[in-house]
Structure formats: C-alpha cells, structure tokens
C-alpha positions as CSV (number, residue, x, y, z in Angstrom):
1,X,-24.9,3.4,83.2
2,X,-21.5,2.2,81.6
3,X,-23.5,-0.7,80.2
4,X,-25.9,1.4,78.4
5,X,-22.7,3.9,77.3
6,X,-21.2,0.8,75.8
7,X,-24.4,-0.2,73.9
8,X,-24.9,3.0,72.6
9,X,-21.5,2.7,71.7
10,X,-21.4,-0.3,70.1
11,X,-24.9,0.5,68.2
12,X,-22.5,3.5,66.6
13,X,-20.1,1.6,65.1
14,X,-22.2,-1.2,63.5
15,X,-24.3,1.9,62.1
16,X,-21.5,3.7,60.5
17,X,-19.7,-0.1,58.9
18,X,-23.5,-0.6,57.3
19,X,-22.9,2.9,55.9
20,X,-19.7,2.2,54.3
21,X,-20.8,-0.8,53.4
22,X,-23.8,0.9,51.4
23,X,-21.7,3.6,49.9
24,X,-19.1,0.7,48.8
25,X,-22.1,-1.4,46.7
26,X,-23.3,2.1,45.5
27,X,-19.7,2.6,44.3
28,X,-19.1,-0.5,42.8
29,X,-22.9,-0.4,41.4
30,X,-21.9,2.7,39.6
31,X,-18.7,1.9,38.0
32,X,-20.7,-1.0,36.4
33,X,-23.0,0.9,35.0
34,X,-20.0,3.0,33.7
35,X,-18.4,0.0,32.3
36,X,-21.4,-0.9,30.3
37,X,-22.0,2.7,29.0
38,X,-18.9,2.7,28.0
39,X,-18.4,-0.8,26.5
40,X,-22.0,0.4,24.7
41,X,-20.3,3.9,23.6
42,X,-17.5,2.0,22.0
43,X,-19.6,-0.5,19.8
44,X,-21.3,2.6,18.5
45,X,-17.9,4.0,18.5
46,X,-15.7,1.6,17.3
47,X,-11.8,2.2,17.2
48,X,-10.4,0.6,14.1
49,X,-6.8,-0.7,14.7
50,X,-4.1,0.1,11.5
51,X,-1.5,-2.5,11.5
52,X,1.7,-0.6,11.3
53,X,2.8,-2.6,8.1
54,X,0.3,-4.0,6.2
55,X,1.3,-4.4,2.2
56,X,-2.4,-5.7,2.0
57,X,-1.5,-8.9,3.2
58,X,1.0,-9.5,6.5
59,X,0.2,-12.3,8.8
60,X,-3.1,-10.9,10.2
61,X,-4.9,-10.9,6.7
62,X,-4.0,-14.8,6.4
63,X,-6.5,-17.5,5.6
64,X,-8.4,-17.2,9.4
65,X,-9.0,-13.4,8.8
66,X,-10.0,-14.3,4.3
67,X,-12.7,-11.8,2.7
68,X,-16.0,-12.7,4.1
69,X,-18.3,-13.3,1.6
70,X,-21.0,-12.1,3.3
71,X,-19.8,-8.7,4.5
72,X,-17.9,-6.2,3.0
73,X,-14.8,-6.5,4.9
74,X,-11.9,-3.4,3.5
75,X,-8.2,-5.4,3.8
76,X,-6.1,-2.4,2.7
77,X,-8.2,0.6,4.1
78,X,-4.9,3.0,4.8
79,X,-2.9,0.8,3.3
80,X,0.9,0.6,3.7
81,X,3.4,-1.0,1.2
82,X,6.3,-2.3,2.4
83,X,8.5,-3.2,-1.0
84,X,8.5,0.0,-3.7
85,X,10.2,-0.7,-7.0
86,X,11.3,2.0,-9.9
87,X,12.5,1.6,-12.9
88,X,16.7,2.0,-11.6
89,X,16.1,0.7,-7.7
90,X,14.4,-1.1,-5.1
91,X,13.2,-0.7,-1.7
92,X,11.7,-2.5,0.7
93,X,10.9,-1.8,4.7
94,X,11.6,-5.2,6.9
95,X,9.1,-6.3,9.7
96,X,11.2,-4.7,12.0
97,X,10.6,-1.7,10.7
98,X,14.3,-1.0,9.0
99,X,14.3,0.2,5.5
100,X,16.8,-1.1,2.7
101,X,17.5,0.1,-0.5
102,X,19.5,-1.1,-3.6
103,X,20.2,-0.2,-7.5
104,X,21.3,2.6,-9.2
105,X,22.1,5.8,-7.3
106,X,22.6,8.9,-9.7
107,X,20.8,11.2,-7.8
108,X,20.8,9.9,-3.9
109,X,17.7,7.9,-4.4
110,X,19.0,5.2,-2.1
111,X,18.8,7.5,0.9
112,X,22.5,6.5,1.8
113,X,23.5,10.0,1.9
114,X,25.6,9.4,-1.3
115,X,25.2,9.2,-4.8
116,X,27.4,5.7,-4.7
117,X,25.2,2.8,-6.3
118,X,24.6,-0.4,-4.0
119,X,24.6,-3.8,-5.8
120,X,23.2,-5.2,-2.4
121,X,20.5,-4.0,-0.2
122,X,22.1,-1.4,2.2
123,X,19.8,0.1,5.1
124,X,18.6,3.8,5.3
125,X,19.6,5.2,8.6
126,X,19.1,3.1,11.5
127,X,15.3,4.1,12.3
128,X,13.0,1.4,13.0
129,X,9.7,3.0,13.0
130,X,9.1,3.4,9.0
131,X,5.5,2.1,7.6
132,X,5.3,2.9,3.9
133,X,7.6,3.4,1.1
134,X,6.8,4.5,-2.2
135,X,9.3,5.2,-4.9
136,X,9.0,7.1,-8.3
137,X,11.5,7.9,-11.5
138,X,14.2,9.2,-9.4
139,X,12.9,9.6,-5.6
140,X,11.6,8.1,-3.2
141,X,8.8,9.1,-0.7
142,X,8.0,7.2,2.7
143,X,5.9,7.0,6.1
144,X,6.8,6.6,9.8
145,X,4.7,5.3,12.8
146,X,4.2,9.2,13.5
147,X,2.3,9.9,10.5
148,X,5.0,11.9,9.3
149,X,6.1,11.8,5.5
150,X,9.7,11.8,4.5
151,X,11.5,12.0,0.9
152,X,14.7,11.5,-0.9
153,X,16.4,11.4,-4.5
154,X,15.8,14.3,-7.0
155,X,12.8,17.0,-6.7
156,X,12.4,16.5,-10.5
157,X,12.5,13.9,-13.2
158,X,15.2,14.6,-15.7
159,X,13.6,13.1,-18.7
160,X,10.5,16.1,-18.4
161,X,12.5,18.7,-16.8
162,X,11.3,19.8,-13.4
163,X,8.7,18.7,-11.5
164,X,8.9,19.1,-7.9
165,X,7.6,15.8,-6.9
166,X,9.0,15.8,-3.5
167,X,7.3,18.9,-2.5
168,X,10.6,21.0,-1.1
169,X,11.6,22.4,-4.3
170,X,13.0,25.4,-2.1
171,X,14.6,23.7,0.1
172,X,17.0,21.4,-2.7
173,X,16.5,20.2,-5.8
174,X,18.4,17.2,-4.7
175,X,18.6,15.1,-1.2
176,X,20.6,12.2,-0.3
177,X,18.7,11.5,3.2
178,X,15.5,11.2,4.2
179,X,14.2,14.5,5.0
180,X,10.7,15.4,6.2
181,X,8.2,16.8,3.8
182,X,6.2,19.4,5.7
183,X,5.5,19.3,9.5
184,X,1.8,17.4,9.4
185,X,2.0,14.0,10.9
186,X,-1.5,12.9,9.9
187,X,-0.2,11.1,6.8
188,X,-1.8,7.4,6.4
189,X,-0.9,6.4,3.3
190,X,0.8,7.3,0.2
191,X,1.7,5.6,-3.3
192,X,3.7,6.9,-6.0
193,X,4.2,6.9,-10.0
194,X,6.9,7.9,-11.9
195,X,6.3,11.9,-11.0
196,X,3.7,12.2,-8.9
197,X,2.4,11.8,-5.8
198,X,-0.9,10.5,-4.0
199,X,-1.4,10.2,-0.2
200,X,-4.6,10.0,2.2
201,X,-4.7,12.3,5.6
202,X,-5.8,10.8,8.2
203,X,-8.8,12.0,8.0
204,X,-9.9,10.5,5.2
205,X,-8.8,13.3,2.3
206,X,-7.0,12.7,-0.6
207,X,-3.8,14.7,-1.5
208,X,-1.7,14.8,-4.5
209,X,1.4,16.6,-6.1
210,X,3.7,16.6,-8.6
211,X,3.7,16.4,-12.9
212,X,0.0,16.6,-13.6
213,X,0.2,16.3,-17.9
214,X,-2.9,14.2,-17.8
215,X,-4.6,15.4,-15.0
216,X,-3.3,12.1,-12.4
217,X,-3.5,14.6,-9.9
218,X,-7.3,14.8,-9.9
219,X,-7.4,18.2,-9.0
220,X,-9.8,19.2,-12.1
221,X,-6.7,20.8,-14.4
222,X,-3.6,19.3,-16.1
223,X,-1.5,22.2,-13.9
224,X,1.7,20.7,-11.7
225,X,1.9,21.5,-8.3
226,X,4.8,21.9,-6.2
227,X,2.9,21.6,-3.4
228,X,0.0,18.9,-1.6
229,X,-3.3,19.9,-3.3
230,X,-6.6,18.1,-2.0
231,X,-8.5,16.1,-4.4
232,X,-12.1,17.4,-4.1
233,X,-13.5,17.3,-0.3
234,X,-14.8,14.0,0.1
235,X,-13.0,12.3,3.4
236,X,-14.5,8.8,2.9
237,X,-11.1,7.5,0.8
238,X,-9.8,4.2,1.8
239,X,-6.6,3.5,-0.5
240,X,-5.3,5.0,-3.5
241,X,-2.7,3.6,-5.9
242,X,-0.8,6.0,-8.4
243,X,0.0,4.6,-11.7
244,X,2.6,6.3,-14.4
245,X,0.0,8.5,-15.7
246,X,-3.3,7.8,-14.1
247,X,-4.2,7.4,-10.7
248,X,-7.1,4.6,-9.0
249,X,-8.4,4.7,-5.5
250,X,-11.0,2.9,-3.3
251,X,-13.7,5.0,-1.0
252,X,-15.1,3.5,2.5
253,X,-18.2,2.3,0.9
254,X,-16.5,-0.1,-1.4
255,X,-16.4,2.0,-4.7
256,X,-13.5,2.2,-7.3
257,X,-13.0,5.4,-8.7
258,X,-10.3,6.2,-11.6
259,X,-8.9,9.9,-13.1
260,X,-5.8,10.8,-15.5
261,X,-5.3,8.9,-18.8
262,X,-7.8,6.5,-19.7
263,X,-5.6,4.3,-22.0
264,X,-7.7,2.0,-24.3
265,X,-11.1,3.3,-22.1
266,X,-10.3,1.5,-18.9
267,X,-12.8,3.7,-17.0
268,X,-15.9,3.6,-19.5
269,X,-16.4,6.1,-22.2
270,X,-18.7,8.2,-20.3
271,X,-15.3,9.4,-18.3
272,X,-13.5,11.4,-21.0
273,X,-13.6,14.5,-21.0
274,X,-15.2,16.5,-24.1
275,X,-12.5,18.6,-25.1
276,X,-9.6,16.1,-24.4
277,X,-9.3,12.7,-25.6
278,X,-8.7,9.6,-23.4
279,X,-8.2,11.5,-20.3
280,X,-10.4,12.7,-17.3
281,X,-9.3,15.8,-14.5
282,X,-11.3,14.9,-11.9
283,X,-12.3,11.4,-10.0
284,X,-15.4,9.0,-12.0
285,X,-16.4,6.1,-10.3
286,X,-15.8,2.6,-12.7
287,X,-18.5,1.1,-12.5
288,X,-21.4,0.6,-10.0
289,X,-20.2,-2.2,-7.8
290,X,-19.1,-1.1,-4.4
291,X,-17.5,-4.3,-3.1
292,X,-13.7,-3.5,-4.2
293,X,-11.2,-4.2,-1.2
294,X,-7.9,-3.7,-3.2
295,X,-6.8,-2.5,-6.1
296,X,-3.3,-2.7,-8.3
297,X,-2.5,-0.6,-12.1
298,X,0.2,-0.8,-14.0
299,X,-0.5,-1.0,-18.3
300,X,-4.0,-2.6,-16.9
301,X,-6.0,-2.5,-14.1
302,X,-6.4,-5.7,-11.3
303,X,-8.6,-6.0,-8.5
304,X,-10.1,-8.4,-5.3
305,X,-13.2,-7.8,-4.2
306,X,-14.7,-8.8,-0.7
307,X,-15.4,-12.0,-1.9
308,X,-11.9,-13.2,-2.9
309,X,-12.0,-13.3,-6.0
310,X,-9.7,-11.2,-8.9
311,X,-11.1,-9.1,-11.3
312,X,-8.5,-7.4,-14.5
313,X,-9.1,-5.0,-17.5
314,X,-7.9,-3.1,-19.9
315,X,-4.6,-4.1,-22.2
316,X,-4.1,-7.8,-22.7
317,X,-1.4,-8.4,-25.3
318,X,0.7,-10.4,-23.1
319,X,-1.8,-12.5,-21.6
320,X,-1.8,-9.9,-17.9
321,X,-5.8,-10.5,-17.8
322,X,-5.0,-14.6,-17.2
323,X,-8.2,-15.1,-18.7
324,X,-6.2,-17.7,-21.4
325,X,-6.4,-14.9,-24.1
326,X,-4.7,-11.7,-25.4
327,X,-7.8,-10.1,-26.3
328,X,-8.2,-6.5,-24.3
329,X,-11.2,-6.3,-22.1
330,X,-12.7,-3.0,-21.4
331,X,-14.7,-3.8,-18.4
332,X,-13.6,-6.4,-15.4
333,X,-13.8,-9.7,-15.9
334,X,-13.5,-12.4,-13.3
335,X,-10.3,-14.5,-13.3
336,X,-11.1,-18.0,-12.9
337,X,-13.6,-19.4,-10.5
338,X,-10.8,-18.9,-7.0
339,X,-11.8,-17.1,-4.3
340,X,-9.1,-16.9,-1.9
341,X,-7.1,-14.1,-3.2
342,X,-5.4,-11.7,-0.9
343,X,-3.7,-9.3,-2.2
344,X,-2.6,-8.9,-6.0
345,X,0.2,-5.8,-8.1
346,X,0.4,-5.4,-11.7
347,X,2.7,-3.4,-13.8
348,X,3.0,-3.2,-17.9
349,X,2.6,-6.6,-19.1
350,X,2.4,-9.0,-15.9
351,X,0.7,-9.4,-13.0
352,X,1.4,-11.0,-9.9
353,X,-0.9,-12.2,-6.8
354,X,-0.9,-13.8,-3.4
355,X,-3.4,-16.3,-2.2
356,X,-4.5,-17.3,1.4
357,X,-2.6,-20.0,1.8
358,X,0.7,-18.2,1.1
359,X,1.1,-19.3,-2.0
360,X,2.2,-16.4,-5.1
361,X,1.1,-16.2,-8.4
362,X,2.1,-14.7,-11.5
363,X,1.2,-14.7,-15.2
364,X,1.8,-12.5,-18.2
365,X,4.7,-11.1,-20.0
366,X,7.5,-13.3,-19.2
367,X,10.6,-12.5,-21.2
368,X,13.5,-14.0,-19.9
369,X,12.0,-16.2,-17.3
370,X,10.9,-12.7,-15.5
371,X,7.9,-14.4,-13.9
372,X,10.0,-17.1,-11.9
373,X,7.7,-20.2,-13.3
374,X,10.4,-22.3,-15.0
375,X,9.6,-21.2,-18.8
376,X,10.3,-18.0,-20.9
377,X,6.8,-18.5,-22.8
378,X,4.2,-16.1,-21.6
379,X,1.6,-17.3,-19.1
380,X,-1.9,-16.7,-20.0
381,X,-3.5,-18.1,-16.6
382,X,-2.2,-17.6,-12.8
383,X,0.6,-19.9,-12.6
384,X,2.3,-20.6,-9.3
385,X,5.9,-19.5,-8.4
386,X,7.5,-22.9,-7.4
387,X,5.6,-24.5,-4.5
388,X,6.3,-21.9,-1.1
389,X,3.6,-21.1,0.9
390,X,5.0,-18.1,3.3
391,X,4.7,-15.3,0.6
392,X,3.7,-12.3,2.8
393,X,4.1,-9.1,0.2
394,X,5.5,-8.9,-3.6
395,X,6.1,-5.7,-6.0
396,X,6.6,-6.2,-9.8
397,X,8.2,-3.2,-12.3
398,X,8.4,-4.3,-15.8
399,X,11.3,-6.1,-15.7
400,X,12.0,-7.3,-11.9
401,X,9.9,-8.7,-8.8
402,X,10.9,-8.5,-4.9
403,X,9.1,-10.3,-2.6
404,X,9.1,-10.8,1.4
405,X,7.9,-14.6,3.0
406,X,6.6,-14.6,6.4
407,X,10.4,-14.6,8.3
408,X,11.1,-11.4,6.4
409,X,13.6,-12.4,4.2
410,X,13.5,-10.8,1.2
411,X,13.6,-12.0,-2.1
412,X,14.4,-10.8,-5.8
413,X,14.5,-12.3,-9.7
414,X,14.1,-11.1,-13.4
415,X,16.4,-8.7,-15.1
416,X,19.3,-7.7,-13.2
417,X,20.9,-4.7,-15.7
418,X,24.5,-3.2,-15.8
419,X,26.9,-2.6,-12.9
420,X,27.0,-0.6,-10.7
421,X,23.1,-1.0,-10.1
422,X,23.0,-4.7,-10.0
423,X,19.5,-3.8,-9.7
424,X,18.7,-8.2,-8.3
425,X,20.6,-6.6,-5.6
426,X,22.5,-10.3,-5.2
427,X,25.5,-8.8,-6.2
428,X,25.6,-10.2,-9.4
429,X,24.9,-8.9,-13.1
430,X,23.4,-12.1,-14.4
431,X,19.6,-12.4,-14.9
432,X,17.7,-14.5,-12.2
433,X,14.4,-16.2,-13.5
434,X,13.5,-17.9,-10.1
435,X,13.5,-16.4,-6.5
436,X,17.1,-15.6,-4.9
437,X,17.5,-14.0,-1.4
438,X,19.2,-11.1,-1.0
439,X,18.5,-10.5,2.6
440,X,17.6,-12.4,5.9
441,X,14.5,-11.7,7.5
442,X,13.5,-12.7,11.3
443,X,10.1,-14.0,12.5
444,X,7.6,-11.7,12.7
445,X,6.6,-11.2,15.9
C-alpha cells in the first residue's frame, strides 16, 4: 500500500515539472514572437538618431558614411552648427559641448555677462550641453540637448532701429547672459541673419521672427514679429539657413525652397511677386530637383546634393561660383566633376567647402590673403587650404573664417580689425591669411 502511495506520488511530481516545463517553452515561445513583432514594428517605425552636434559634417558624416549615389541620403536633416560668425564676433561650441565666444562686445553679445570685449575666445558659462549656435548683427541665439532655445546681445539692431529679434522684447532690450527664449523645448534647429530668425520644431514646422522688410520671414507679409510666427503648415522641413535678407530651407523629400529678396533672380522669375520687385513673401520651390542634402547663402547660393557633388548660383563677380569665370549664373551649375563633398558655407564674395577626406576648400573673393591659400589674387576654382585633412566644421563672414579639425581645436584667419575686438581672437591686431589656433580642442570621443 506505501508502495503504490509512493508511485502515485512520484507520478505527481514528474506531472507537475512537465507542466512547468510546458508553460516555460510557451513563455519563452512568446517573448520571441514579441521580439520579432517588435523588431518588425520598428523597421516600419524607424527611430532616426540626431547627433547632438553635427555642423553637417562631424566624424560620423566622414568618407565611410559619403552621399550614396544611389539613395537620397539627408546629412543635415535638423542640422546643428557649431561655429556662428557676425560681422563684430565669433562663436563657436567645442565637441564637449562648451561654448566660446570672442570679438567685440558693445551690447553683451559675448554672453560673458559684460559688455567688456574679449580679444581671445572666453567660454559662456560653464554648461556643457549646448548643440547649436547661431549669431546675428548684435545677438546671438543658441540650442541645448533639451531642445530649449536660449539668446543673448541686444533685442534690436541699432542700424534699423528696433527689431525684437530675440523674441523677449518685454523682458529687456538688452542681455548679457544666456537667457531662455520661451519655455518649449521642442527646438531642433535654428539659423540666424543679421535680424532675423529661423528655427524648425521638432516636429517638423518652420518658425521665424524678427525684421521682416523683405518678407525673410516667409510668413506671406513684409510685417516684423516680435514673436515665433509659423511659416505656412507644412511639417516635412529638414534644414533651413537664414541669409541677410532672404531665407533657403530644405524639405524631407529633398526639395529646395527659397523666400525674401531675390537678388539678381536667384529663385527663377516665376517667384516674384507682381506687385513687388525682386522679392517673394511666402516659400517657392527652386527648381524641380529633389535631391538637395545641404544648403549654404550668403551674396549667392551653394549646395551638395546626395550625390556629392556642389552646385552654386547667383552673383559671381569674385569668382564664388568656382566655375573659372565671373560671369553670374542664374540657375545651378555643377562645380567641377568631384563628388565627395560634405559639407560647404558661403558668404558675400567667397565660398568655402569640406571634402570626405578632411580636406577644406575655399575660392573666391580673397583680399588680403582672406582665403588662407598663400596668394591675395582671387581664386576662381576650389583651391585647397594648405594640405590638412582633419577639417571637421568651418564658417566664413565676409572678411574672416573659423574652423574646427577633428581634435577640436579651433582655428581662425583673415581680417583681424581694431582693438579691443581682435576679432582673429589670437590676441593680436595683425591680419592672418593662413590658419592660426586660438584654442585647443580634445579628441572627440
């Protein structure tokens, strides 16, 4: 009787270990399945990673990650720029995220808390999480990792009276410290000209703000705004760049689209408006071709598209096409045969451009050596700055260049100006026609 008790025992046991055993494969069986519906969810899904600093071109977008040719691949979607210049300072965010600033100082556009000029980079607070700056006449706009947007200098330009291009108006006309514009932290990009303002949300909508004379803001009248206005109510825009008095910017699908003043007919004569010469209100696309992956303005208009290779229009008196002429080109014509460009900036006569091996570019208007190539004569072809090949991220303004290599040192030539601005920021007042470093980097990590 105890046998059969122990049997019936044992038969027990060995029935409820092959029902755990069952309920284990079932488990596992399931979070498989899981796994792959969620893996599948994803590639229909797919979360797109924004490199924290990007100024088109840091060391992910380097020769193994070039345009593919055969697929339209967007480099600067929510772009962030990491070196701003204006006409009276400079300022530049490091790869550790600091931000520096150097020049002239009149109206605390440093963000130093003072109105003191620096004739050396000084650093702006001691956060480490800023993305973007952007810098106009007399202020100076940025980004943090939070999405939030900050600004500093003078809420006005003092050569057209006020302007409120800061968007806090009522809160100072003046700031010496970064100070947050707003309290939305969906900010993903923003560029500046001399007084206004264009940023991207998050979401994909364009904003802009500021003097509005020939209708850069887009918003369909030549009105300022002290405040963000949207552009439209499109959400697919990728990158926008804001020029003195026109703005450009590049949509998801590839397309470049253009509004403000249409110097010389830069965005085809269809785009003017009928009562106003040279000048359209609201956003025209230039062109048809939807394979633009970056875009630069300044007195023309440069771009890459997802093939590599550089397109320019517009004025050409100093050679800034580098098609080997000064005749002006109202639609874009390739530059050379290369296509290994990166990332490329223009501003009034010059332009300058980084290919995939490192190695920077500039041609144009070279007065005084500006260009760094060794000559003063203008160059009407891409000619390369001395031989380097760590060039990461470069910003031109008429009459100076700064420029980060892949350790994050940064580096500065052309005009220097008066004291106290020093505006090289070497500490110096002499001109510098060929690269000098004015601040040590680290390796990026």
């Amino acid at each position: 009787m105890r046998v059969k008790y122990y049997f019936y025992i044992m038969k027990c046991v060995l029935l409820l270990v092959l029902v755990f055993i069952l309920m284990a494969c079932n488990e596992e069986e399931t979070n498989l399945i899981k796994g792959h519906t969620l893996a599948i969810e994803n590639l229909d899904n797919p979360i797109i990673e924004v490199h924290p600093v990007e100024s088109d071109i840091y060391s992910d977008l380097i020769s193994e990650n070039a345009p593919d040719p055969n697929q339209f691949r967007p480099l600067n979607l929510m772009s962030h720029h990491t070196i701003s210049i204006s006409y009276e300072f400079s300022a530049v965010i490091t790869p550790d995220g600091s931000l520096w600033s150097w020049g002239y100082n009149r109206v605390g556009q440093l963000g130093h808390g003072t109105t003191d000029s620096s004739a050396t980079p000084m650093r702006v607070g001691i956060d480490t999480d800023w993305v973007s700056i952007a810098t106009g006449s007399s202020f100076a706009v940025a980004l943090r990792e939070d999405g939030s947007l900050w600004g500093w200098g003078a809420d006005w330009d003092d050569r057209v009276n006020l302007q409120w291009p800061l968007a806090f108006a009522t809160i100072t006309p003046m700031t010496t410290v970064p100070t947050q514009i707003g309290i939305d932290t969906d900010w993903a990009s923003i560029s500046a000209g001399s007084t206004h303002i264009m940023a991207l949300r998050s979401d994909g909508s364009l904003w802009s703000w500021g003097w509005n004379d020939f209708g850069q803001l887009g918003t369909g009248t030549t009105e300022n705004s002290a405040i963000p206005i949207q552009v439209g109510t499109d959400t697919d825009w990728a990158s926008v760049i804001a020029g003195d008095s026109h703005t450009l910017a590049l949509k998801t699908d590839g397309s470049l689209w253009a509004w403000g003043w249409n110097d010389e007919h830069w965005f085809g004569e269809e785009s003017l408006d009928s009562n106003e010469s040279n000048r359209t209100l609201t956003p025209i696309q230039i062109g048809i071709d939807t394979d633009w992956v970056s875009i630069a303005t300044g007195g023309h208009i440069a771009g890459i598209k997802a093939d590599g290779s550089l397109w320019t229009w517009g004025r050409n008196s100093r050679g800034q096409l580098g098609d080997g002429t000064t005749t002006n080109r109202l639609t874009p014509a390739q530059v050379g045969t290369d296509t290994n460009w990166i990332s490329v900036v223009a501003d009034a006569g010059s332009t300058l451009a980084i290919k995939e091996d490192g190695s920077l570019w500039a041609w144009g208007h070279n007065s005084h050596g500006l260009l760094g190539v060794g000559t003063t004569d203008d160059e009407l072809i891409p000619t390369q700055i001395g031989t380097d090949t760590d060039w990461v991220d470069v910003a031109i303004e008429v009459h100076r260049i700064v420029a980060i290599k892949e350790d994050g040192s940064v580096w500065s030539w052309g005009q220097s100006g008066a004291s106290p601005g020093n505006l090289i920021g070497d500490d110096g007042n002499e001109n510098r026609y060929s690269p000098v470093k004015i601040l040590e980097g680290n390796d990026l990590p």
